[in-house]
C-alpha positions in Angstrom: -34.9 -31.3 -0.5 -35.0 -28.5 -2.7 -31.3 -28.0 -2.8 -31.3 -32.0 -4.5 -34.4 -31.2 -6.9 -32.2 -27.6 -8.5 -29.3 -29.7 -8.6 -31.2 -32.3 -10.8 -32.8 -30.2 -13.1 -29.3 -28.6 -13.5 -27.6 -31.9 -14.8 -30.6 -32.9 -16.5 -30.4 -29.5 -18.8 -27.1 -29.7 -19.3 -27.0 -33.7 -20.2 -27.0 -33.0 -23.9 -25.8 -29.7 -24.3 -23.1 -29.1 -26.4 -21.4 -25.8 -27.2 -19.2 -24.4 -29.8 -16.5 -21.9 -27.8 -15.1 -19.8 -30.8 -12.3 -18.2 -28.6 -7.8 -18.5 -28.4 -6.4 -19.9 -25.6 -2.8 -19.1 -24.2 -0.8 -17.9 -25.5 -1.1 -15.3 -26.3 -1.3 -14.5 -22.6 -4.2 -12.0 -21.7 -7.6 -12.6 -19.8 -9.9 -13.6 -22.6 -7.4 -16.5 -23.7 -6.7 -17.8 -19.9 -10.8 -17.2 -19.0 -11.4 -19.4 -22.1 -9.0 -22.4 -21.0 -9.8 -22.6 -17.7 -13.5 -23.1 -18.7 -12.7 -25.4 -20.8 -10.7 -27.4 -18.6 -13.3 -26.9 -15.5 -15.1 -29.8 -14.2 -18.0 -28.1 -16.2 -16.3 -29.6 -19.5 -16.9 -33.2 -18.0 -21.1 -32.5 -18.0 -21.3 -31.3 -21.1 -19.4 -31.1 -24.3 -17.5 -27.9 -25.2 -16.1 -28.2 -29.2 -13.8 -25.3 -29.2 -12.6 -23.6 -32.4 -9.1 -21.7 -31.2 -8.7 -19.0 -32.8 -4.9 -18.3 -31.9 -4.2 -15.8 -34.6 -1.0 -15.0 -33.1 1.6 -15.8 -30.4 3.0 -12.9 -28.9 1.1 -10.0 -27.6 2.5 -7.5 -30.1 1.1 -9.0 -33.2 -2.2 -9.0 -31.5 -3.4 -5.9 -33.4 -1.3 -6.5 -36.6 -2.6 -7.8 -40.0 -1.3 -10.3 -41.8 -1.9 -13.0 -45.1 -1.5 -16.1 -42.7 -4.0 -14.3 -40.2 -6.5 -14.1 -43.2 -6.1 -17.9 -44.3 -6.8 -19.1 -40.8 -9.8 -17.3 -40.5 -11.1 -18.9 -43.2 -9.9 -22.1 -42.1 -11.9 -21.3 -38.9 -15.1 -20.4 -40.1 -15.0 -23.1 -42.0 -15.2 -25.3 -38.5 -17.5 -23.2 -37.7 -19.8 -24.3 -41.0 -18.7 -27.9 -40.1 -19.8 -28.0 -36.3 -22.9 -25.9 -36.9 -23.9 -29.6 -38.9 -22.4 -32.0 -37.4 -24.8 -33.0 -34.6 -27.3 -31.0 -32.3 -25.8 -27.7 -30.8 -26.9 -25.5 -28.2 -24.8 -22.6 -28.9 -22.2 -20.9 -29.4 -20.0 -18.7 -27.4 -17.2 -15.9 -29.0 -14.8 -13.8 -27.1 -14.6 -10.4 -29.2 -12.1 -7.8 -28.5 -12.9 -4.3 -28.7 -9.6 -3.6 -30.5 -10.8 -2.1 -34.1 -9.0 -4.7 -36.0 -9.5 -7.7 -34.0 -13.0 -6.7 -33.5 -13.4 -7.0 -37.2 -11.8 -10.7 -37.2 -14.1 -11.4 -34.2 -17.7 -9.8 -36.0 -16.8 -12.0 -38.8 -17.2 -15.4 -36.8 -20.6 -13.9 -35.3 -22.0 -12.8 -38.9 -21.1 -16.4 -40.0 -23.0 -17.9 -36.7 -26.0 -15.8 -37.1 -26.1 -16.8 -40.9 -26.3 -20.1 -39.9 -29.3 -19.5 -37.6 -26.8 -21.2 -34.0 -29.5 -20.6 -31.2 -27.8 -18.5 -28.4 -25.1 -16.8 -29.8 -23.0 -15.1 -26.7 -20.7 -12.5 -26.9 -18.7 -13.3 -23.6 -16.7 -9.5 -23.4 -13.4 -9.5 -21.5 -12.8 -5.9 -22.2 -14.4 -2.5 -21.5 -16.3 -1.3 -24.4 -14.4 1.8 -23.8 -11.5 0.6 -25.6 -13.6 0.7 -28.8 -13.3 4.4 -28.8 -17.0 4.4 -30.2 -17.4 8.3 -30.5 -14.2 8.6 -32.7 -15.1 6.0 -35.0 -17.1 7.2 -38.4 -20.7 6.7 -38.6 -20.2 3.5 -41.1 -18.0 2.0 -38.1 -20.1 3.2 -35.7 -23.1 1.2 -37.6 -21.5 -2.0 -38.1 -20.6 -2.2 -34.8 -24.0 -1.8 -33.6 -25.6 -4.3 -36.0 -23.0 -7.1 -35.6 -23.1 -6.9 -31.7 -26.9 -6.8 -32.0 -27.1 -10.2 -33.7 -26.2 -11.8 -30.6 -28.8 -12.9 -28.1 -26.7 -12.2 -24.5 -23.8 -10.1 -23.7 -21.7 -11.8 -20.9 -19.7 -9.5 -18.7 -17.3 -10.8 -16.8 -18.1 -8.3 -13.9 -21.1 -6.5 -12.5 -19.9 -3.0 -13.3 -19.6 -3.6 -16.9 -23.3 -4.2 -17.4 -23.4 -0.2 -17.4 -20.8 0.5 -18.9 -22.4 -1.3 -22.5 -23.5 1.1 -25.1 -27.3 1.5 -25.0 -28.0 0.0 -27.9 -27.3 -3.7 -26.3 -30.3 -4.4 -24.9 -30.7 -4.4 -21.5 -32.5 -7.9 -21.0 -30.1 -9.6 -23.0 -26.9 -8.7 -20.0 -25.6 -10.8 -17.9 -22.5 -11.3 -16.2 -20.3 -14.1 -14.9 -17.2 -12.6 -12.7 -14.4 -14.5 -13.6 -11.7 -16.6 -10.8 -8.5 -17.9 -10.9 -7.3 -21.0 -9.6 -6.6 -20.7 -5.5 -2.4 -21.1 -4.9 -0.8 -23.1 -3.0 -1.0 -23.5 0.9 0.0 -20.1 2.0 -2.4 -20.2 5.2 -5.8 -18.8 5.6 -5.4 -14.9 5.3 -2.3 -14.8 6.5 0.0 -11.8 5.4 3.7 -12.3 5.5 6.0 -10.3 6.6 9.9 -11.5 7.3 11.7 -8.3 7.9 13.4 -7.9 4.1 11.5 -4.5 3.6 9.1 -3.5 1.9 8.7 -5.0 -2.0 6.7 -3.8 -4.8 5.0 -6.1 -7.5 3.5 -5.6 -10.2 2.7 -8.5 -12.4 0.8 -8.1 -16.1 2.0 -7.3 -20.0 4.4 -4.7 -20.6 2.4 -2.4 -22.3 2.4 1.4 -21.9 -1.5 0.9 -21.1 -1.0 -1.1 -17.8 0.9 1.7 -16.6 4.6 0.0 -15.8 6.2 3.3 -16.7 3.9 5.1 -14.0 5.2 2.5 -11.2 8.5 2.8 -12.5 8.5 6.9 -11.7 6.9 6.3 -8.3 8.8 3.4 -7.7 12.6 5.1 -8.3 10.6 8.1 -6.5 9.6 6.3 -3.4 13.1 4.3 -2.4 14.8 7.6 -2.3 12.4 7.8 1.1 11.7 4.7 2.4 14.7 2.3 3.1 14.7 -0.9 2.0 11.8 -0.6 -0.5 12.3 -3.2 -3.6 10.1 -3.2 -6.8 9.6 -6.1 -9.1 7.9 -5.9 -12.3 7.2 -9.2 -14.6 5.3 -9.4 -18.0 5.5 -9.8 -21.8 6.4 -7.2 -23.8 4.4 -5.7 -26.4 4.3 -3.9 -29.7 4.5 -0.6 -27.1 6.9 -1.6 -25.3 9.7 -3.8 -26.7 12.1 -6.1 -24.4 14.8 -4.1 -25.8 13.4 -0.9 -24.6 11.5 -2.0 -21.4 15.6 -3.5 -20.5 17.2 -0.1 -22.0 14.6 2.1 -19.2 15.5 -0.4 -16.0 19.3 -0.2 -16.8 19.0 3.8 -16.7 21.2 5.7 -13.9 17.9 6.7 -12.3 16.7 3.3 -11.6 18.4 2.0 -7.7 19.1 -1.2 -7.6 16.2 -3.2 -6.2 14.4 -2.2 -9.1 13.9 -4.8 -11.4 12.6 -6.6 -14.6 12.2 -9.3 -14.7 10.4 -10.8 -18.2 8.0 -12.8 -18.4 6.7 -15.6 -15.4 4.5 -18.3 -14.9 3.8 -21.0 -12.7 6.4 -21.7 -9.2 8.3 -18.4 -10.6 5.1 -16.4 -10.6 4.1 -18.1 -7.0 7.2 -17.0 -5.8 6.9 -13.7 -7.0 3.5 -13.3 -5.2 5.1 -14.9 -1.9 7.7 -12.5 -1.5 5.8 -9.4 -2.5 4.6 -6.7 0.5 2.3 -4.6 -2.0 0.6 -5.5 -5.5 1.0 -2.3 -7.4 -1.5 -2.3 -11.0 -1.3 1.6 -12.7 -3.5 0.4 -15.7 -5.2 3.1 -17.5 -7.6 0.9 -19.1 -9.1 -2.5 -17.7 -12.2 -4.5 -17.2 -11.7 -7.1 -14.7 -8.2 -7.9 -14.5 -7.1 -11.3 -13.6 -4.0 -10.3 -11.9 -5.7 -8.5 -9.4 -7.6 -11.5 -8.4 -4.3 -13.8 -8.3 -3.0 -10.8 -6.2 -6.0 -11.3 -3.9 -5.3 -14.8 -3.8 -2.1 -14.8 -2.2 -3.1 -12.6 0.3 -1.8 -9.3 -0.5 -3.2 -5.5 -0.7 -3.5 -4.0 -3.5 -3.2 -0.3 -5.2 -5.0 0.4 -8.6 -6.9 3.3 -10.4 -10.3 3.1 -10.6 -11.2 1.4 -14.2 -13.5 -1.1 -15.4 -14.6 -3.2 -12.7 -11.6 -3.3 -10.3 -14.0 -1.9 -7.5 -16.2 -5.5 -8.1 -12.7 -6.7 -6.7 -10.7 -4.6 -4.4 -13.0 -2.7 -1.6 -11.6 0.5 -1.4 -9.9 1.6 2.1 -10.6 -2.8 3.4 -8.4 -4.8 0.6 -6.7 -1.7 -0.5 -6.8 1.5 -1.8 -8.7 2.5 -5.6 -7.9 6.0 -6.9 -9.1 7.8 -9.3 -8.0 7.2 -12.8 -4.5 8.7 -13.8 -4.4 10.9 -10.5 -0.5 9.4 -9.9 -0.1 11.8 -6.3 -3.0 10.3 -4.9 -1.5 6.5 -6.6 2.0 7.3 -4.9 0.2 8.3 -1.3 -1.3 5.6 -1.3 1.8 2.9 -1.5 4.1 5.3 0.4 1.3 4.8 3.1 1.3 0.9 3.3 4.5 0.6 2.5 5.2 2.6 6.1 2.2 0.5 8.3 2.9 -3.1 8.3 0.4 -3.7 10.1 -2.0 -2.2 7.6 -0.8 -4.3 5.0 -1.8 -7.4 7.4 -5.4 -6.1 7.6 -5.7 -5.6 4.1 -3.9 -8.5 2.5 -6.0 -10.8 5.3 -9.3 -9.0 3.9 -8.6 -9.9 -0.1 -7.4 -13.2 0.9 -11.3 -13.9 2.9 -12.5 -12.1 -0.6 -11.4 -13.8 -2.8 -12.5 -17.6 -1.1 -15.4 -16.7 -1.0 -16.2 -14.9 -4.4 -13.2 -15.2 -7.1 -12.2 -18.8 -7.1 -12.3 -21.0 -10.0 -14.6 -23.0 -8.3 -17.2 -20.1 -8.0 -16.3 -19.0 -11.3 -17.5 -23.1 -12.8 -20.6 -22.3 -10.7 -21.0 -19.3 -12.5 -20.9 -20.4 -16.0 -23.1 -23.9 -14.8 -25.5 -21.4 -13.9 -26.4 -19.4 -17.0 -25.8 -22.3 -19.4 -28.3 -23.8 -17.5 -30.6 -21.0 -17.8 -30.0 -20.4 -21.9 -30.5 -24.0 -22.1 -34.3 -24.1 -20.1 -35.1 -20.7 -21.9 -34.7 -22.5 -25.3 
């Protein structure tokens, strides 16, 4: 009985709501954009109405940072939906992705400074990256300032992880933090835990964008380092390239004598090639130096596989250390290259571990607990008015 009377007053509060979703959607390809679509295109979206403005300011991931004349016309094409939606029917807010990359972060405070001008009730930053990235202490004090005051004219911070609450800047109030882990959509039927192993070796994977900041060069090293021991040990690395790593020079490093054969790029993938790619891997490998919830590691958890990472962000909301895998600390590569020369020798271990992330993540990281989530606190903004 009470389950039926929550689930009422859930789809009663939520029969009218309509919110604006300031926010790109793929491509470019990074969490923020595929978090956004796949909200959007939840079963959520059939309750109430989502109006999205997408801000897709760019294509590639390399002129995600850059500044352009076209860039500036289209954000003034897109606040000025934002003026039009704002008065064109009842709204019950308004949620923005912003980046905490200096000069999208300036794009992004604009949209919020024209939201709070125009008085939308519940303005939510929904933040996809760790505040970190902001490099707060190296900014001036003028920087420093606007950041604070911008961010403050929202009413709640979303993280997309636990950990990440903490890791906000004091100055974004406690009571206004929430968070909604983020999920991926479940794969194909691969069996229920189980790990697969068909006697090709051992192989590598590492699946993300090609930027120096994910830490493909670091694999690359251990990788190259590791098949000179272990017979039979494969590496596959897929992604974009970025303004840090072009496709010319990502091609030039895997074509260099030190790089066995085995060892490959292999561009960007998506759909049944990036299944694939998760079926035949043995190990997910994910160096990143900086992160805050990283979707691939979930996908990687989907398919059933262990996984090796450095402790940033919110990865250890995901991977339990030493159960799904094995979470060193940032940037210590020996401990990094220990740990995959270690499972890539147990089999067995890898069965364990891949079985453990696959139980995870049904039960906490799929998109259908992730829809739950977001039902959830819309819900709640809309009761509290």
């Amino acid at each position: 009985m009470m389950m039926e009377e929550v689930s009422s007053k859930t789809d009663k509060g939520l029969a009218d709501a309509r919110w604006i979703v300031i926010s790109p959607t793929p491509p470019p390809v990074h969490g923020a954009a595929i978090a956004t679509k796949m909200l959007l295109e939840s079963s959520l979206a059939k309750e109430i109405e989502f109006v999205h403005i997408d801000t897709k300011f760019n294509i590639e991931l390399k002129d995600l940072q850059a500044f352009s004349v076209k860039k500036v016309m289209l954000l003034v094409r897109f606040g000025a939906q934002a003026v039009v939606n704002r008065f064109h029917g009842s709204v019950s807010g308004v949620i923005l992705t912003p980046s905490f990359f200096w000069i999208p972060f300036l794009k992004d405070s604009i949209f919020i400074w024209i939201c709070w001008f125009l008085r939308y009730p519940n303005i939510v930053s929904w933040f996809h990256m760790d505040f970190s990235t902001m490099q707060w202490h190296r900014r001036s004090w003028l920087s420093r300032l606007y950041v604070r005051v911008t961010l403050q004219r929202c009413r709640t911070y979303v993280c997309v992880a636990p950990r990440l609450e903490d890791q906000l800047p004091e100055f974004l109030r406690k009571d206004r933090r929430t968070n909604v882990m983020n999920g991926v959509s479940r794969p194909g039927d691969i069996g229920s835990g189980e790990y697969r192993e068909d006697g090709r070796g051992v192989e590598l994977l590492y699946v993300s964008n090609m930027s120096l900041e994910k830490g493909w060069d670091i694999l690359l090293r251990l990788a190259c380092s590791l098949s000179a021991e272990l017979e039979n040990l494969n590496a596959k690395f897929y992604g974009a390239p970025t303004r840090d790593s072009t496709e010319g020079q990502i091609v030039s490093r895997f074509s260099e004598p030190d790089v066995p054969a085995g060892i490959e790029y292999g561009g960007y993938i998506e759909g049944e090639r990036k299944a694939k790619a998760f079926l035949r891997a043995s190990i997910f490998c994910f160096p990143s130096k900086n992160e805050a919830f990283p979707l691939t590691i979930l996908e990687a958890m989907s398919y059933g596989l262990p996984v090796v990472c450095f402790d940033v962000g919110a990865v250890r909301d995901a991977v339990i250390d030493g159960m799904g895998g094995f979470v060193v600390p940032k940037g210590d590569t020996d401990a990094f290259r220990s740990s995959v020369e270690l499972l890539s020798r147990d089999p067995r271990r890898r069965m364990e571990m891949g079985a453990f992330n696959r139980s995870r993540f049904e039960s906490m990281f799929t998109k259908e607990k992730y829809v739950s989530r977001w039902r959830s606190l819309l819900w709640e903004l809309e009761t509290r008015g």
